[in-house]
N, C-alpha and C positions, 0 to 999 in steps of 0.2 A: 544748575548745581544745587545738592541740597545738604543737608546738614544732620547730621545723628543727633547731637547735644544744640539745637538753638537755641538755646535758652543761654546757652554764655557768651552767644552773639553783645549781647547785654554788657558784658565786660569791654566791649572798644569804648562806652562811652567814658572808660577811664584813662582814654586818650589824651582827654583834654586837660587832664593835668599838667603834666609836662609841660605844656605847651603855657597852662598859664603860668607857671613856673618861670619858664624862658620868659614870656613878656613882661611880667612885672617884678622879675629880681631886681631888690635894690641894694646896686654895690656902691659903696663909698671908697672912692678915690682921695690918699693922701698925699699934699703937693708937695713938691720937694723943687727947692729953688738950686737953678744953675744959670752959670756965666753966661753961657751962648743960647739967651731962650730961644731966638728966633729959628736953630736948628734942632732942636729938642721938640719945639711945638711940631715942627715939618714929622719927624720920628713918630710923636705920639698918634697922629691922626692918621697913620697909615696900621700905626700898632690896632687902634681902634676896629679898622676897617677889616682887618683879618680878625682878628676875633669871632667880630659877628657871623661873620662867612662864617667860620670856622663851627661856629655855635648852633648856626642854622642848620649847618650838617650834620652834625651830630644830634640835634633835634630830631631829623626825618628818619636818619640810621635806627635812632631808639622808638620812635611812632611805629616804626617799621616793623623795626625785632618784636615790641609789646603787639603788633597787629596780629603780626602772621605766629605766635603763638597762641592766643586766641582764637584763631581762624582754626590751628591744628589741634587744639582741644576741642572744637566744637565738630571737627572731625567731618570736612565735606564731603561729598563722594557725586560720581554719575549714574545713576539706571539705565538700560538698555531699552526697559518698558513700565508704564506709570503702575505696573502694576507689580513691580518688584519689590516693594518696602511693604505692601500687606502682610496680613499675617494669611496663612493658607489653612485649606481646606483641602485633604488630598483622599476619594476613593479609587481604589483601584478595583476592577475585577478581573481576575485571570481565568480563562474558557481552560477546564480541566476534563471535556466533553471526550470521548473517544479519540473524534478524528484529530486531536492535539496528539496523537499517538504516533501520528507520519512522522516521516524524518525530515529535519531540514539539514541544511547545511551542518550545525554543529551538533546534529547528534533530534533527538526527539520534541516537538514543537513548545511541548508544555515545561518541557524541563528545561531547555536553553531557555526559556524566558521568564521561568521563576529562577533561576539561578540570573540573567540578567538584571531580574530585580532587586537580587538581593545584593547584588556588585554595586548597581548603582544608587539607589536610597542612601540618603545618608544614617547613618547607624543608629543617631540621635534621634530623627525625625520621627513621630508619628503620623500612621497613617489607616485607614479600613481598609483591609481586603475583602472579597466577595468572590468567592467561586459558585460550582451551580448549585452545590449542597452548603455551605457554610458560609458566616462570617465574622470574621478576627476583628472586632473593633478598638480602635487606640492603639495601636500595636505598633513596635519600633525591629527594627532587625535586628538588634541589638539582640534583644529578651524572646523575639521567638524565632532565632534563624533556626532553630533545630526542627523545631515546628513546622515550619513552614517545606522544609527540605523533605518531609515526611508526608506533603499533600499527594494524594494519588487521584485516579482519573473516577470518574462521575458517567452513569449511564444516560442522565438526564441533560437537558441542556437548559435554561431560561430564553425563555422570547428577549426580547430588544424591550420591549413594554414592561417585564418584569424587572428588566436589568436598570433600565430606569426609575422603578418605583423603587425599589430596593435602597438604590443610591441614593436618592430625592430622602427618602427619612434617616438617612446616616448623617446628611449636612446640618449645619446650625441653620438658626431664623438671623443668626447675626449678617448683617449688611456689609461690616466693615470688611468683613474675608474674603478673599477670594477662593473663590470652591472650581476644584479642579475633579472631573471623572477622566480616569485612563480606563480604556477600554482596550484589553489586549486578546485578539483571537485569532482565529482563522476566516471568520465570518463565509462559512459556508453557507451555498444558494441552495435557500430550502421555499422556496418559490415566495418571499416577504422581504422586503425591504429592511435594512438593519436602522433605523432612525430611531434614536432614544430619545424619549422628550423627557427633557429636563427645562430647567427654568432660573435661570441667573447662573450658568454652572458653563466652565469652558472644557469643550470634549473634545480631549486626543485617542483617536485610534490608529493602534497600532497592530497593521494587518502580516500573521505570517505565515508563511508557504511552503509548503514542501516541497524538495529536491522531485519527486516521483510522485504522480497523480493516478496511477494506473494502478489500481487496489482489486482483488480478488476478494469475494464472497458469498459464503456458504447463505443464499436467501432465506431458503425454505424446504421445508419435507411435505409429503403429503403421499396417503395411500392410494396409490390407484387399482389395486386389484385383491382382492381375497379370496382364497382357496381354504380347504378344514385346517391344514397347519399349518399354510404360509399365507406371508401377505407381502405383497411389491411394494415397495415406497422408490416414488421419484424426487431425487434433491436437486433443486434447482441451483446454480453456480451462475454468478454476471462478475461482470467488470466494465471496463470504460472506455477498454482500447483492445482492437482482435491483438493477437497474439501468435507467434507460432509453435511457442513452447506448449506442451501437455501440461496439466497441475493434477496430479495426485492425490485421491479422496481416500483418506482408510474410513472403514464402519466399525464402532466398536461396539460390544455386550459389556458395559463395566469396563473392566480393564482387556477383556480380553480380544481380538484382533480377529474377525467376522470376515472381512471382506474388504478387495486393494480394486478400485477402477481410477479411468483418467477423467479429465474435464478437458476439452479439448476447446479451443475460441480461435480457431482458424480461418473459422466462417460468418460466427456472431457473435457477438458480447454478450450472449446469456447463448446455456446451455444445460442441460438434463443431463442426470445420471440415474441409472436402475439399481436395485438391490433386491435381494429376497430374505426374509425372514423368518424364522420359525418362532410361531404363536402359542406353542402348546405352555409356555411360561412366560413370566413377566419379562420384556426385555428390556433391559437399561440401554438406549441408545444412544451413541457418540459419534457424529461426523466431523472431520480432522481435514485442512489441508495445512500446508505450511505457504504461508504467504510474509515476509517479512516488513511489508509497509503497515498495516493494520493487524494485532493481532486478536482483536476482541470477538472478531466476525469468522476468525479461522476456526469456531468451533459451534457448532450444534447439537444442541440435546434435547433427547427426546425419549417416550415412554410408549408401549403397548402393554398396557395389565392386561391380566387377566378379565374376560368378558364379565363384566356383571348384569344380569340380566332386568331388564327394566319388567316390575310387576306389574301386571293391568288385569283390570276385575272387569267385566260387562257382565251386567245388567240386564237380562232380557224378559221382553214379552212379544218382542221379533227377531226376525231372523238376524242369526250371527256369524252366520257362513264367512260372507266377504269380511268380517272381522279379524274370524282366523287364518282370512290368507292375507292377511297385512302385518299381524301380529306374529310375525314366526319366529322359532330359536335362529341364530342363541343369542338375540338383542333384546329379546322380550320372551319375559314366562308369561302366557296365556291363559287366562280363568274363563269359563264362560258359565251362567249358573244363571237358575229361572229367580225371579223376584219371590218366588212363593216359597222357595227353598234357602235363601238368603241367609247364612250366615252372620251376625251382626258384628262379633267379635274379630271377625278376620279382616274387618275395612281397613286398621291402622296398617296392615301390613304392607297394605300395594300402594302402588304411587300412582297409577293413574286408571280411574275408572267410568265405565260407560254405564249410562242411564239408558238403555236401549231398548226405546218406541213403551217403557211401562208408561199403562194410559194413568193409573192413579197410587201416585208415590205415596207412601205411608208415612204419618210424622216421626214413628220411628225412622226412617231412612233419611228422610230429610233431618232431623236430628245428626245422627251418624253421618252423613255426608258432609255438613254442616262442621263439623269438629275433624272429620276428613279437613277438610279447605283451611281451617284455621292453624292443622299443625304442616302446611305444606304443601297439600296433595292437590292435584289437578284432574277434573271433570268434565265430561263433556256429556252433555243432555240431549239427546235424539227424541223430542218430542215424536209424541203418536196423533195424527190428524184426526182420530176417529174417536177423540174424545174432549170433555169440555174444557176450554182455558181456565175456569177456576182450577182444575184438576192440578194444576203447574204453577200458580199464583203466586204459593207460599214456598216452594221448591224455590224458583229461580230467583225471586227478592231475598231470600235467606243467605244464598248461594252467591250469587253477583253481584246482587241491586238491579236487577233486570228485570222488565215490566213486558207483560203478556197481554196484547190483544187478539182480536175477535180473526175467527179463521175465515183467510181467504182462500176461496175454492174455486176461482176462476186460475186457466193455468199459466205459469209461467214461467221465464227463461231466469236462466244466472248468466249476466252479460259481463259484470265489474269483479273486476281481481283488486284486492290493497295490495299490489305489489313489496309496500311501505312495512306490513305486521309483520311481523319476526316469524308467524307460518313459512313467510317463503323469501325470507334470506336466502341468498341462494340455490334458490332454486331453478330459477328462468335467467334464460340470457339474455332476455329482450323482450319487452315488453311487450307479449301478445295481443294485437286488436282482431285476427280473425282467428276462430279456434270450435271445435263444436261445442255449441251451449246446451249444455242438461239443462231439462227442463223438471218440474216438483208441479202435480197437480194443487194438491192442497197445502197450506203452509197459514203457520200462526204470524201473526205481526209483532215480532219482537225490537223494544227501544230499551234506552239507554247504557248502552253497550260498545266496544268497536265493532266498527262493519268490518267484514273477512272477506265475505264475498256477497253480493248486491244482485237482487233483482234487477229484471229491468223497467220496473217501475220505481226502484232506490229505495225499495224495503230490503230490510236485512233476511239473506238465508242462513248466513251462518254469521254469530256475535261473538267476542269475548271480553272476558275482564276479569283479572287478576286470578287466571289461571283455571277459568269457568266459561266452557263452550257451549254454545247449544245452536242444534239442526232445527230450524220451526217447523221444520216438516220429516215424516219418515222417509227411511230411504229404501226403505222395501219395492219392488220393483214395479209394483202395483201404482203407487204416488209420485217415483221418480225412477228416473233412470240415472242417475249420478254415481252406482254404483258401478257403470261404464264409462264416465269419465273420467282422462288422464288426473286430474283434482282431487280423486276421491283420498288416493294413495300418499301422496304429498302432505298432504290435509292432515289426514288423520294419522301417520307417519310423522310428522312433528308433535301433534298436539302429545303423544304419550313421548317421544325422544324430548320434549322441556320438562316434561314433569320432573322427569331425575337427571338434571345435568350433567353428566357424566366428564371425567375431566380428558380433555384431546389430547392430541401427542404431545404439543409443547402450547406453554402460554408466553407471554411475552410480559417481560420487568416493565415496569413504570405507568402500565395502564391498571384499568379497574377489568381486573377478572374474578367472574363468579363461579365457582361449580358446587356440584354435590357430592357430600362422601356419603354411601350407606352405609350406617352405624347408628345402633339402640344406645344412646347414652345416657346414665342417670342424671338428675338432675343436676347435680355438680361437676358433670362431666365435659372434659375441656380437650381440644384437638391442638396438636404444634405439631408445627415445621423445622425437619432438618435435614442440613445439608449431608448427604452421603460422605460427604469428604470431610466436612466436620460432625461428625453427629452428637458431639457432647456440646455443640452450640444452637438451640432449642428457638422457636419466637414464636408467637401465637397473633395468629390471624384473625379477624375481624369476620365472626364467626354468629350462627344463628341453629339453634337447635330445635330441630322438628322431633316428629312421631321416629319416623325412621330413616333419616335422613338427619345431616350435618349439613349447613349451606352454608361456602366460606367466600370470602371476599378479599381480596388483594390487589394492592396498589402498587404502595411506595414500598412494601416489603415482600417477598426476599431482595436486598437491594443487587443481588448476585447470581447469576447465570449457574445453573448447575443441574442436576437432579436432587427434588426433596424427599424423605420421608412423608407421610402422614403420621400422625405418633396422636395414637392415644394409650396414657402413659408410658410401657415399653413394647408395647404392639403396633405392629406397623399395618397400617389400614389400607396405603393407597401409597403410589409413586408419583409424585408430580416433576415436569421440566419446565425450566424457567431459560428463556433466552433475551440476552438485550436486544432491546431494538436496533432494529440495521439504517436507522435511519442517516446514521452518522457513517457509516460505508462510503456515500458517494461524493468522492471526492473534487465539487463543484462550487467554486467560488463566487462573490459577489467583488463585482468592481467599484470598491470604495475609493471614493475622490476627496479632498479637503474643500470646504464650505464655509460661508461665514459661521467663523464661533467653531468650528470644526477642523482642526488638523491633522492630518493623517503623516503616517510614517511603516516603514516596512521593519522596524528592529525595533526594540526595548532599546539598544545603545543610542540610538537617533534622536529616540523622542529625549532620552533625559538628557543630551548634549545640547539639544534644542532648549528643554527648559533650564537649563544651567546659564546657558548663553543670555536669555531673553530674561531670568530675575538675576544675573551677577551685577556687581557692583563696585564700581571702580572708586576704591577709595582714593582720597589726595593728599590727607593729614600730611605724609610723610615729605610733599612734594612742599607743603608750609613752615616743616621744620625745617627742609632744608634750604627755602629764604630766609627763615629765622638765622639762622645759623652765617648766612651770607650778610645778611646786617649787620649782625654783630662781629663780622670778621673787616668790614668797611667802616664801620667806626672805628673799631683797632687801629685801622690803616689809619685813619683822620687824623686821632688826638695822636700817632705815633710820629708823623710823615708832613701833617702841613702845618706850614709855617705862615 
């Protein structure tokens, strides 16, 4: 038992009053003489005798009443757990992630369970919330239930490690509290363990499910075919469970209604669908099903602009032929021009140019390539073997920081691919070990560079760094035969498709996407993003301004699925599509258990009936007033009733 006010425990030692009262009263007895002492003295000492009985009851009657009022001022009560009389510490976080968007029994996962919480928190209380984008700190239900009724759903999710640090600097250093994390989700299996480490903190989780686990969704687009005005795009459609019903895909242009196919999952949980498109204009593209358990992933966007053609300049004092059967419209406009007839003023215009086999570059060129490279542009250097490595010295340390040695002319093979360099992302589906190897008579020793592709002595044939290639050797057919190998195409097919990154069909919210707008901007000139469907709501991207190119970068904004504008001021430059992540789609759970220091529960009503039960407190005051009161109705009795 314990006490709210002990300090007026302090008050029973006014017990002993009374008591010394009763023993040392001193009464005087006045005698009065009569006839028959001897029956009078018998009277008196029985009168005596009942007195003190009588006195001594009424003694313990009133120690009694004066006890057990004190006892019920001092207000005792029981605890359930020793940790009910603390004062508390309460974060919550509530998963406002997509997949809280299933249904459960009462209706959609995130909203019965901030509506749960706001039932059961007491009104009074304060407390931190934490969702995956915000947090409300100090907050009672009271002052922000409006607030809180107006939280909506989040593309982004926090790991378990975040969700923990986050918490961990919401609590006090104070010892004397008890600090409480509620963790309420769905705790989908995204292949990691959900363990939050915290550190003096007791963690309830409370996991909830949906009624239906069998979620439809739109994956992916992607082109598989092109023709002059059409191009095929396959969307990929999955789910969790085959099916026998058809699902329904429309295509839109904008708004308007292009094309009606089925998704059929009779046979697998993922399935294809084809479409055709006409290219000759931008098209705004929208894929649609209706699926009611998820509805984030029922929609797909995407763009096809209009071609722009990536500009490439080569440089020659060798052959350019196989250059212009790799360079062709309408992905790239093609320059080919002699070094003696060089234009100096047209370098800023193109985005990616070849130094092709000139034996001795001029510091004008190296100048101008130079200030090329600084405002964006990307270079590839085709040394010529048939001239001196000073000749290149000063080109490729300007250019790269790449260092030129002495020509080896003994011959040799290209054995090693960096499957790893962004050349050839996708390109190979498996790692070639047998394959024919181009060999290069003669070749420079070029260092401090990344390797692309390796002798097979582990000299470099081909280096880059920071958007600066170079061949140590030419590729004229005299010196190599490489202009036969499947490599050449690949190769030099990316090095000028990075130069201008061009933006794909769709990018994806919540990652770090880069691309390029082509656009001549003054110096104060600034690029935004707007939603088609809002377009008087504007944001500006984390942006970089080249020669003739814009290079922009995006993360955490647009935080919304849509198609954008590009907007420099009321000129639209470019179309971009943004999709959430589908990661929250599959609707795969982890099986959370309760642990020491960890309790689990499947409802919001569970867990706080639990912690209601475990800090209530059974007061007794009332149970003292009413011996109080029972005392003092027994001495009533006493002085009324004995004789």
């Amino acid at each position: 038992m314990q006490f709210k006010h002990p300090e007026l425990l302090y008050a029973l030692f006014l017990l002993i009053i009374p008591i010394l009262v009763h023993l040392f009263q001193l009464r005087k007895f006045q005698k009065e003489d009569f006839t028959n002492v001897a029956f009078l003295k018998q009277i008196s000492i029985q009168t005596r005798k009942s007195n003190t009985i009588k006195k001594w009851l009424v003694l313990l009657m009133r120690l009694g009443l004066m006890a057990m009022m004190v006892l019920a001022f001092a207000q005792p009560f029981f605890t359930q757990s020793d940790t009910a009389t603390k004062e508390k510490e309460t974060v919550v976080y509530l998963d406002n992630s997509f997949s809280m968007q299933a249904k459960g029994p009462s209706g959609q996962l995130f909203r019965q369970a901030l509506q749960d919480l706001i039932v059961n928190i007491p009104e009074e209380e304060t407390f931190t919330l934490l969702t995956n984008t915000e947090t409300y700190r100090d907050i009672s239900i009271k002052n922000t239930r409006n607030t809180l009724l107006k939280l909506g759903y989040a593309a982004e999710q926090l790991t378990p490690g975040a969700i923990g640090l986050k918490a961990q600097k919401e609590f006090s250093s104070n010892p004397a509290t008890e600090k409480q994390l509620i963790v309420i989700s769905d705790f989908q299996d995204k292949g990691q363990q959900h363990d939050i480490d915290v550190t003096d903190v007791s963690l309830h989780y409370v996991q909830v499910r949906p009624v239906i686990e069998n979620n439809i969704v739109i994956d992916s687009v992607y082109p598989t075919r092109s023709e002059t005005n059409r191009l095929s795009l396959t969307a990929t459609l999955s789910t969790q469970e085959r099916r026998e019903t058809n699902v329904p895909i429309s295509l839109y242009n904008g708004e308007q209604l292009i094309a009606k196919a089925t998704a059929s999952f009779n046979e697998a949980t993922e399935t294809q669908v084809e479409f055709d498109i006409d290219i000759q204009s931008d098209f705004k593209g929208k894929l649609t099903i209706e699926d009611p358990l998820l509805s984030f992933d029922n929609t797909l966007y995407f763009n096809n602009n209009t071609v722009q053609a990536i500009k490439v300049l080569s440089i020659n004092e060798g052959d350019q032929e196989f250059l212009s059967r790799i360079y062709t419209t309408p992905e790239f406009a093609y320059t080919a021009t002699d070094h003696t007839s060089l234009d100096y003023s047209k370098i800023p215009d193109y985005n990616f140019i070849i130094i092709n086999e000139v034996k001795t570059p001029s510091l004008a060129l190296v100048n101008a390539l130079t200030t090329f490279v600084s405002n964006g542009g990307s270079v590839l250097c085709i040394l010529n073997e048939n001239t001196a490595a000073a000749n290149y010295a000063t080109l490729l340390s300007r250019l790269g920081g790449l260092q030129i040695g002495e020509l080896t002319t003994n011959g040799r093979l290209v054995t090693t691919i960096n499957y790893d360099h962004p050349l050839y992302r996708n390109v190979f589906d498996n790692r070639i070990k047998n394959f024919q190897y181009p060999s290069v008579s003669n070749g420079f020793n070029i260092t401090n560079g990344e390797e692309i592709l390796n002798f097979e002595d582990g000299s470099a044939f081909i280096t880059g760094k920071d958007k600066v290639y170079t061949i140590s050797g030419g590729l004229n057919t005299t010196n190599s035969n490489f202009q036969n190998s499947p490599l050449i195409v690949p190769t030099l097919y990316n090095m000028a498709k990075q130069s201008l990154s061009l933006p794909t069909l769709y990018f994806t919210n919540g990652i770090v996407n880069t691309y390029d707008i082509p656009a001549l901007l003054q110096e104060d000139g600034i690029l935004s993003l707007a939603n088609v469907e809002t377009p008087d709501k504007t944001q500006i991207p984390l942006q970089r301004t080249f020669g003739n190119k814009v290079s922009i970068t995006t993360q955490e904004q647009p935080e919304n699925a849509g198609i954008y504008h590009v907007l420099h001021k009321d000129s639209i430059l470019q179309q971009i599509s943004y999709n959430y992540n589908r990661d929250e789609s599959v609707l795969r759970y982890q099986n959370i258990q309760a642990t020491e220091g960890v309790s689990y529960h499947t409802s919001v009503v569970t867990l706080f009936d639990t912690l209601k039960e475990a800090n209530s407190i059974q007061s007794l005051w009332k149970w003292f007033v009413i011996f109080a009161l029972l005392f003092l109705l027994m001495e009533m009795l006493i002085l009324k009733f004995f004789k």
